[in-house]
KEKE-3310 file (N, C-alpha, C; in steps of 0.2 Angstrom, whole numbers, plus 5000, padded with zeros to 4 digits):
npx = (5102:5106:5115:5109:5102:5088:5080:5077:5062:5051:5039:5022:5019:5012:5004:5003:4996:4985:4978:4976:4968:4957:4955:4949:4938:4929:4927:4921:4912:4893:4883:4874:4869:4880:4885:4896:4911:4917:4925:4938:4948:4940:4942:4952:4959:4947:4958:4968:4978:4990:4981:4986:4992:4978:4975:4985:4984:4969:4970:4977:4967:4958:4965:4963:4950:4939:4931:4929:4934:4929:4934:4931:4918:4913:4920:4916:4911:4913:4899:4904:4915:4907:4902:4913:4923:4934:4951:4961:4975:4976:4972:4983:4987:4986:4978:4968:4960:4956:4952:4941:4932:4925:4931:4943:4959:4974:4993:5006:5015:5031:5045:5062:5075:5090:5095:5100:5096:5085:5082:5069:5065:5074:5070:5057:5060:5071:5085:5100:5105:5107:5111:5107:5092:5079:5070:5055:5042:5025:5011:4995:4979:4964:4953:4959:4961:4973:4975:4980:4998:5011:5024:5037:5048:5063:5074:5090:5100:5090:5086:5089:5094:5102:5098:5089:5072:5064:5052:5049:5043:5029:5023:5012:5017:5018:5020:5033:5042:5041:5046:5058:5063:5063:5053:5038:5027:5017:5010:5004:5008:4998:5000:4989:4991:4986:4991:4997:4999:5011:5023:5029:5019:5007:5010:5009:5001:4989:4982:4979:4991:4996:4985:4971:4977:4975:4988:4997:5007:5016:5022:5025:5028:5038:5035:5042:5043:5051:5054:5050:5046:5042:5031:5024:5009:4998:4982:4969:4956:4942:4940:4944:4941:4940:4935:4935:4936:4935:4938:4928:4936:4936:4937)
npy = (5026:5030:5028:5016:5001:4997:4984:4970:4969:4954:4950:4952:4953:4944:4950:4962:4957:4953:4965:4970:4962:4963:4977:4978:4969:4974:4989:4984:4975:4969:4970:4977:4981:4971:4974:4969:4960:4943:4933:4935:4922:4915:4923:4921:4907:4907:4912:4906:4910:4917:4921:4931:4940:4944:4951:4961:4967:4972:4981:4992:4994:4999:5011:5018:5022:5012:5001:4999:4993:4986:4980:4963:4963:4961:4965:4979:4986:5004:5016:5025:5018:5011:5020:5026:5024:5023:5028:5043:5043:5029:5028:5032:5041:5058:5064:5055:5058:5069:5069:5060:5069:5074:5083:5085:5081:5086:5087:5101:5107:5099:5097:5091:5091:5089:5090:5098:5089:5099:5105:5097:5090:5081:5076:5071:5059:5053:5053:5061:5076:5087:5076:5070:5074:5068:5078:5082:5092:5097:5103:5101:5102:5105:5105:5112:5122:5128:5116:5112:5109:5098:5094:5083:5071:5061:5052:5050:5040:5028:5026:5016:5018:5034:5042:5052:5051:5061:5058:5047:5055:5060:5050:5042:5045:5036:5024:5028:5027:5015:5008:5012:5013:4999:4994:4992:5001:5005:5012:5027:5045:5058:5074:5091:5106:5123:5135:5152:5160:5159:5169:5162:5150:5156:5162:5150:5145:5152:5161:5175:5181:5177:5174:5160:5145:5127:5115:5099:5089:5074:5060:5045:5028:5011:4994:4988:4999:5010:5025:5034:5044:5060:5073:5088:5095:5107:5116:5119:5126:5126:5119:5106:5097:5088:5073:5067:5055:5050:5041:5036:5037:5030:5032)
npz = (5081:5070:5054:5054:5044:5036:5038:5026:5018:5016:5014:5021:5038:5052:5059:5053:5042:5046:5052:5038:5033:5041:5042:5029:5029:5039:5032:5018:5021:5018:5026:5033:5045:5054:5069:5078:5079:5079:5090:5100:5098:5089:5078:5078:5076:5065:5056:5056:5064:5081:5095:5099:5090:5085:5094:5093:5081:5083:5091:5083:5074:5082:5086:5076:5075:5072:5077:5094:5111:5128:5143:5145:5137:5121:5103:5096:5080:5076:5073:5065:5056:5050:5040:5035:5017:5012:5023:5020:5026:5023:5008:4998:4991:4991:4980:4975:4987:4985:4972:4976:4984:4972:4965:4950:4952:4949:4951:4951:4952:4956:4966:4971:4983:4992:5008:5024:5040:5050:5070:5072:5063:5063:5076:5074:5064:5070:5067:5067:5071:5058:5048:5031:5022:5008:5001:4998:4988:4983:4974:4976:4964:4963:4953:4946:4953:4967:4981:4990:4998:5000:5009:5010:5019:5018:5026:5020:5022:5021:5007:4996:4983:4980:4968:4959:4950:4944:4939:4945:4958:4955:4957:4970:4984:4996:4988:4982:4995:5000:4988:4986:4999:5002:5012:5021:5024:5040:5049:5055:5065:5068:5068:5073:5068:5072:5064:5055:5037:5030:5018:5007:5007:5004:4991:4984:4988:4985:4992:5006:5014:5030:5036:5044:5041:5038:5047:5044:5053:5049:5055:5048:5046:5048:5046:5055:5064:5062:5061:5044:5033:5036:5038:5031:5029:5021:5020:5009:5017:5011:5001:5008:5019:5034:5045:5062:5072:5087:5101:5116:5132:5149:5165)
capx = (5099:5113:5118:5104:5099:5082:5080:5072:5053:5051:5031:5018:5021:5008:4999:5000:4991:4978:4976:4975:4961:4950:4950:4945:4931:4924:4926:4918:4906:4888:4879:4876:4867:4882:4886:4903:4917:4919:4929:4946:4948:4936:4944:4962:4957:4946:4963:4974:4985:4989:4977:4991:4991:4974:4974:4988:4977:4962:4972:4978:4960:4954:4967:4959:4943:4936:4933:4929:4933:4932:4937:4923:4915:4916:4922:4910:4912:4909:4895:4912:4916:4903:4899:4919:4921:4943:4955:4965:4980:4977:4972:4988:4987:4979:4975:4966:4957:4952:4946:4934:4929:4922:4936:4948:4964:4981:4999:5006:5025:5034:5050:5067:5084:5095:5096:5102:5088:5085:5081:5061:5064:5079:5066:5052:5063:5074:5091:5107:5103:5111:5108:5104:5089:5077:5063:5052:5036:5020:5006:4989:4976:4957:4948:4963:4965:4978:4972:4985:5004:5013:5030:5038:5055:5064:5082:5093:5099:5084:5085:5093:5098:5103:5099:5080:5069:5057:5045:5045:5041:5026:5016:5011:5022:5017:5025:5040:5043:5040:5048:5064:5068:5063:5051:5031:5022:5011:5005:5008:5006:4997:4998:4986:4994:4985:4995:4995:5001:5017:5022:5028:5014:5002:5010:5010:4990:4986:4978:4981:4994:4995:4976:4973:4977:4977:4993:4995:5011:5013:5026:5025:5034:5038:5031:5046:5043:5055:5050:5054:5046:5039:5027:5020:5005:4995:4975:4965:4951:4937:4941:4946:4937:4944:4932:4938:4932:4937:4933:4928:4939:4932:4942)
capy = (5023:5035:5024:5008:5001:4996:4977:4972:4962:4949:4951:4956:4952:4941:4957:4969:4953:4952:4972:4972:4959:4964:4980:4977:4968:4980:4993:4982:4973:4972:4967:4985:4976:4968:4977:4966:4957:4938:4933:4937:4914:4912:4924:4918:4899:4906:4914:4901:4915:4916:4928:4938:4942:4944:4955:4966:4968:4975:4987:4995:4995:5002:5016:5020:5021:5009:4998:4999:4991:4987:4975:4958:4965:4958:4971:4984:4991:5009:5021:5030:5012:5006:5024:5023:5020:5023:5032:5047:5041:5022:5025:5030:5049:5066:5066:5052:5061:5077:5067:5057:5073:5078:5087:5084:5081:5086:5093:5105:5111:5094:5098:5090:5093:5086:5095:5095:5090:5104:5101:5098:5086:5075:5073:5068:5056:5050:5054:5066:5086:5089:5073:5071:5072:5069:5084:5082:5095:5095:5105:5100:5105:5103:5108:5120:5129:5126:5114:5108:5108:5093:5093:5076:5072:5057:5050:5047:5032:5024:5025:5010:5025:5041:5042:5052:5051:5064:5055:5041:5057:5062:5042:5038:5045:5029:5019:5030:5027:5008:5005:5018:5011:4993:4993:4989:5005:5002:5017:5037:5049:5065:5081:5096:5113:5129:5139:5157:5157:5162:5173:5154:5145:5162:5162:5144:5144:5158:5163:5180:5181:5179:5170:5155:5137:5121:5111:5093:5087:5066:5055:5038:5022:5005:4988:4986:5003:5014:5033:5033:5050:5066:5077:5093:5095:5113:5112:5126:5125:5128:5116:5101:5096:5081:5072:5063:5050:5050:5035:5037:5034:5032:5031)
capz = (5075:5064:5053:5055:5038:5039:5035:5018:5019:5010:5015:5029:5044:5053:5062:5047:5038:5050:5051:5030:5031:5045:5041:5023:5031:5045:5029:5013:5023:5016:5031:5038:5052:5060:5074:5083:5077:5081:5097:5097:5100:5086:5073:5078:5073:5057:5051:5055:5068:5088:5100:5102:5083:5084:5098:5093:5077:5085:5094:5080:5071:5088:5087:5070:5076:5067:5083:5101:5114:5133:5147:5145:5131:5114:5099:5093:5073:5075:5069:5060:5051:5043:5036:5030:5010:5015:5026:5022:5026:5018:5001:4994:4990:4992:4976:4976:4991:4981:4968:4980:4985:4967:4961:4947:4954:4947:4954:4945:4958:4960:4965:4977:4985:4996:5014:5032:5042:5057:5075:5074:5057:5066:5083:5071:5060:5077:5066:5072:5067:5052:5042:5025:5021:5002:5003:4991:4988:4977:4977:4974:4962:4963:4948:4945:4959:4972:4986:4995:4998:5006:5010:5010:5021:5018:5028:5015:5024:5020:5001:4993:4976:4979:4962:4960:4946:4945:4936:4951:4963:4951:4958:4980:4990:5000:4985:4981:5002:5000:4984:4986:5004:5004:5017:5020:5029:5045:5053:5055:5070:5065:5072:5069:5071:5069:5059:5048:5030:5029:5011:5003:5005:5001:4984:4983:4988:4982:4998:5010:5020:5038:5036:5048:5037:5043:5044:5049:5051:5049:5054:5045:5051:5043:5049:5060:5070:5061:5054:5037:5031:5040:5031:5034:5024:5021:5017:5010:5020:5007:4995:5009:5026:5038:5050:5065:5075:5093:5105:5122:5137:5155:5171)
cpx = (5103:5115:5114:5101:5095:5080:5074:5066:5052:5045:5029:5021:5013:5001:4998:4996:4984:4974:4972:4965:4956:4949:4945:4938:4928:4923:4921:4912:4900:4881:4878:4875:4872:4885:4895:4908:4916:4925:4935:4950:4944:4941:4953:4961:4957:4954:4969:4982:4986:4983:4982:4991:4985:4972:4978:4985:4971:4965:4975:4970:4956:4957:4965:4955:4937:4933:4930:4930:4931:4931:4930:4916:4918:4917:4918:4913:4908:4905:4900:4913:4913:4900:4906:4920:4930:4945:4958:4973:4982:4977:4974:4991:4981:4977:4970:4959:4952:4950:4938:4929:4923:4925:4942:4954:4970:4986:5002:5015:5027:5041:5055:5072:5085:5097:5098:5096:5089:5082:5072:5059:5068:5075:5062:5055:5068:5081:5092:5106:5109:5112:5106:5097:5085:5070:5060:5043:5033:5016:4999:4985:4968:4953:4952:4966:4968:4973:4976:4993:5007:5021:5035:5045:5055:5072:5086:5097:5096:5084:5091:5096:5097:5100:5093:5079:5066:5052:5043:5041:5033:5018:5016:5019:5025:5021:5031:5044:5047:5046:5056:5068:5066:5059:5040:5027:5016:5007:5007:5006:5007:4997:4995:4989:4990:4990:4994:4999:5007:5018:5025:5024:5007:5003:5010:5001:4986:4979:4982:4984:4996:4989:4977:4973:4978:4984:4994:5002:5013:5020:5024:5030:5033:5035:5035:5048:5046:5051:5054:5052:5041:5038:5025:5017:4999:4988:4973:4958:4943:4935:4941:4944:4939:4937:4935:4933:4935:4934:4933:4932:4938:4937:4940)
cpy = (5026:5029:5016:5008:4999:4987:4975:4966:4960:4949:4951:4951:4948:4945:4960:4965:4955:4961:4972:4966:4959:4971:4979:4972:4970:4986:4991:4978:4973:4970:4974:4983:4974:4974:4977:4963:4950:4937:4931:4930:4913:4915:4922:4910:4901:4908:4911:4907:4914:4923:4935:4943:4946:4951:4963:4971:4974:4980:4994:4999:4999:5011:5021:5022:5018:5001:5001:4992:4989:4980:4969:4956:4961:4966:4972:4987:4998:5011:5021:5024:5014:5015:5025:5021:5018:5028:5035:5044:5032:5022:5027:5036:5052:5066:5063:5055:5067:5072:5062:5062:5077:5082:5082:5086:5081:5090:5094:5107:5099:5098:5095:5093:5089:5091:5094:5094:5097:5099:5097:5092:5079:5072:5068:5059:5052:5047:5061:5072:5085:5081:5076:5068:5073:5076:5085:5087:5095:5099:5103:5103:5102:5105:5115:5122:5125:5124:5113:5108:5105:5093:5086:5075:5064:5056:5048:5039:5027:5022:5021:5014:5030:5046:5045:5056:5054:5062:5049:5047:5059:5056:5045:5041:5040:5023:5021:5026:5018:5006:5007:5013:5004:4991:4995:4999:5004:5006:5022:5041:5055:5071:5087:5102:5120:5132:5147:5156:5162:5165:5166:5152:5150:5161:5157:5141:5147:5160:5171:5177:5183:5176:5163:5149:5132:5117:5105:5091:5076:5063:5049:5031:5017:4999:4988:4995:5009:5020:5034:5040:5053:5071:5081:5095:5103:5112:5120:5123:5124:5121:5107:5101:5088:5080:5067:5060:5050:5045:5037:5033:5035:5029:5031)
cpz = (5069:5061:5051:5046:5039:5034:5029:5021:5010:5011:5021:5034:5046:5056:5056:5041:5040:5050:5044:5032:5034:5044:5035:5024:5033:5037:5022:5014:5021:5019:5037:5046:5056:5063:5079:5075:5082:5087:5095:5094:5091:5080:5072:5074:5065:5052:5052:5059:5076:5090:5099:5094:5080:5088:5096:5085:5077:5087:5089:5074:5076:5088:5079:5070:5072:5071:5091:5105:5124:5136:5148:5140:5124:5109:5094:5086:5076:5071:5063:5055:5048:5039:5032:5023:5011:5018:5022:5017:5025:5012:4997:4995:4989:4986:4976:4981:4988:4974:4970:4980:4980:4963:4959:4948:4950:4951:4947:4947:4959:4961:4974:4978:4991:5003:5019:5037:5050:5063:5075:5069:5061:5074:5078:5067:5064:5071:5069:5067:5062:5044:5038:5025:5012:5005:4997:4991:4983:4980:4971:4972:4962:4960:4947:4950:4965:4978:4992:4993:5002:5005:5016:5013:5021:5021:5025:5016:5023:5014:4997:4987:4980:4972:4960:4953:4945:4942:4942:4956:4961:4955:4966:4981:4994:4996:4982:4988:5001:4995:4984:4992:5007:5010:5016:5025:5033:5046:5054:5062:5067:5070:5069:5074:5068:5068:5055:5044:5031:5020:5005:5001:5002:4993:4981:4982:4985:4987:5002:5015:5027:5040:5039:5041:5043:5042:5047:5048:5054:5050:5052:5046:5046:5047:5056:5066:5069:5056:5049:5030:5037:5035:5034:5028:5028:5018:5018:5010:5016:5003:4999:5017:5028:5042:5055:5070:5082:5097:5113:5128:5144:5161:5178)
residu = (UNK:UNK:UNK:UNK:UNK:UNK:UNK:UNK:UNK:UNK:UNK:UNK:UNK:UNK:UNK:UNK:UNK:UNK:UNK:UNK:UNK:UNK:UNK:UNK:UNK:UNK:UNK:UNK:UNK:UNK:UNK:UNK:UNK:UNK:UNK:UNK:UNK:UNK:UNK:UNK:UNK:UNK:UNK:UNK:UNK:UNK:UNK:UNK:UNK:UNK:UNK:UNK:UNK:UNK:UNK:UNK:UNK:UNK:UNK:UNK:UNK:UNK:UNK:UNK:UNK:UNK:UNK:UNK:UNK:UNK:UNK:UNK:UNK:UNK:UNK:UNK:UNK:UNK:UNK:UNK:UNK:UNK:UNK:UNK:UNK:UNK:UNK:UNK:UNK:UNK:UNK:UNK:UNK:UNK:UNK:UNK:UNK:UNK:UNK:UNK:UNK:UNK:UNK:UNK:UNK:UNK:UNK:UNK:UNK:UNK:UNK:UNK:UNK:UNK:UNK:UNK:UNK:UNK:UNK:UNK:UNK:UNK:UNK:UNK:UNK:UNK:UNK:UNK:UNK:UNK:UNK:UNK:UNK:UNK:UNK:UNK:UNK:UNK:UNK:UNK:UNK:UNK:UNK:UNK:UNK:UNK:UNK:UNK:UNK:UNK:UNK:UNK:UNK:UNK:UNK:UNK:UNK:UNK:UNK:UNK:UNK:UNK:UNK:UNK:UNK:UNK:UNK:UNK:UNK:UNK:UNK:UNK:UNK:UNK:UNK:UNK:UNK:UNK:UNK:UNK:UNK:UNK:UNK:UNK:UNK:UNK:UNK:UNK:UNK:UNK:UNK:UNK:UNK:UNK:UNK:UNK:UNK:UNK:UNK:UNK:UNK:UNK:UNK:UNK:UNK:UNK:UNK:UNK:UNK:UNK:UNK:UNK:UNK:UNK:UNK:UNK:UNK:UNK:UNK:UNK:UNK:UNK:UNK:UNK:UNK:UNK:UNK:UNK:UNK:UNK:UNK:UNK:UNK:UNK:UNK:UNK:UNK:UNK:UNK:UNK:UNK:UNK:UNK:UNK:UNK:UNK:UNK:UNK:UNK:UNK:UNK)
# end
């Protein structure tokens, strides 16, 4: 992939339509009552798509937890939906997130540079160790005090300018990402790492060192499948709580 430039979208894709519209239906709904989703045949028709569209759809809505499925059954909106107002990692940025929370949100550390990625950034990002990459970090504030620190990796490849503007790094990551390297964002795979605080992020958090933190680190991908930034994000616990939704699998 060394080298691969990542093709420009002209607009959604037929699935990342159908994902945007059904979530925003399972999510905005005001019929707390309904319980399913229409048959996969009937919602293929209402939206003018094939099954398969329909289908690859739901699977991704499923792997959200926003969804259940099994084999005969029709498709079940979870509990976790309809109590849902947004994800996380759809509604734009953390800040965004800590001001849901009740707390007024600002960053206060932006800052970038130009790097070589190491072994553990080049798996994540599936380029050749030593690449260039953009590394961009912010930390977040919640009613002042240090909430969060996210450190943002981008493949220089990917960025139509070299040319960076810190005033663009200041807006969404998610639309620096999109708008920088020409491509639509689909979906991320998160990992959570128990971690201690290293003497960086301590003076950065303003927390004791060596103390457990949470750290989640995020790949993000484009519609067409390619990782386009890896983020490793630090959360002080007090201030910022996750809930997750896991769906049952029986064998």
């Amino acid at each position: 992939m060394n080298g691969t430039v990542l093709p420009k979208i002209q607009k959604q894709t037929a699935v990342g339509q159908a994902i945007e519209y059904l979530r925003n239906y399972i999510l905005t709904t005001n019929n707390y009552e309904m319980t399913k989703l229409p048959s996969e045949s009937k919602l293929a028709s209402e939206m003018g798509v094939s099954r398969l569209t329909i289908r690859e759809a739901l699977t991704v809505l499923e792997n959200e937890g926003l969804i259940t499925r099994s084999q005969g059954s029709s498709t079940a909106i979870t509990t976790f939906a309809r109590k849902l107002s947004e994800r996380i990692d759809n509604a734009g940025e953390l800040g965004k997130f800590i001001n849901d929370c009740g707390y007024e949100s600002t960053v206060d550390i932006i800052s970038y540079s130009w790097e070589r990625c190491n072994k553990e950034e080049g798996k994540s990002l599936e380029i050749e160790l030593g690449d260039e990459i953009l590394v961009v970090k912010k930390r977040f504030l919640a009613n002042g005090n240090p909430a969060a620190y996210c450190i943002n990796r981008i493949p220089k490849m990917f960025l139509l300018d070299n040319e960076i503007d810190e005033k663009d790094l200041g807006k969404s990551m998610f639309d620096f990402v999109e708008e920088s390297c020409n491509c639509q964002l689909s979906h991320d795979f998160m990992e959570i790492i128990p971690s201690l605080v290293t003497k960086e992020i301590a003076d950065i958090l303003k927390i004791g060192e060596k103390s457990p933190i949470l750290r989640v680190d995020v790949t993000k991908y484009s519609m067409e499948g390619y990782p386009v930034m890896y983020n490793t994000e630090y959360y002080v616990d007090s201030l910022i709580r996750f809930t997750a939704c896991r769906t049952a699998c029986f064998r």
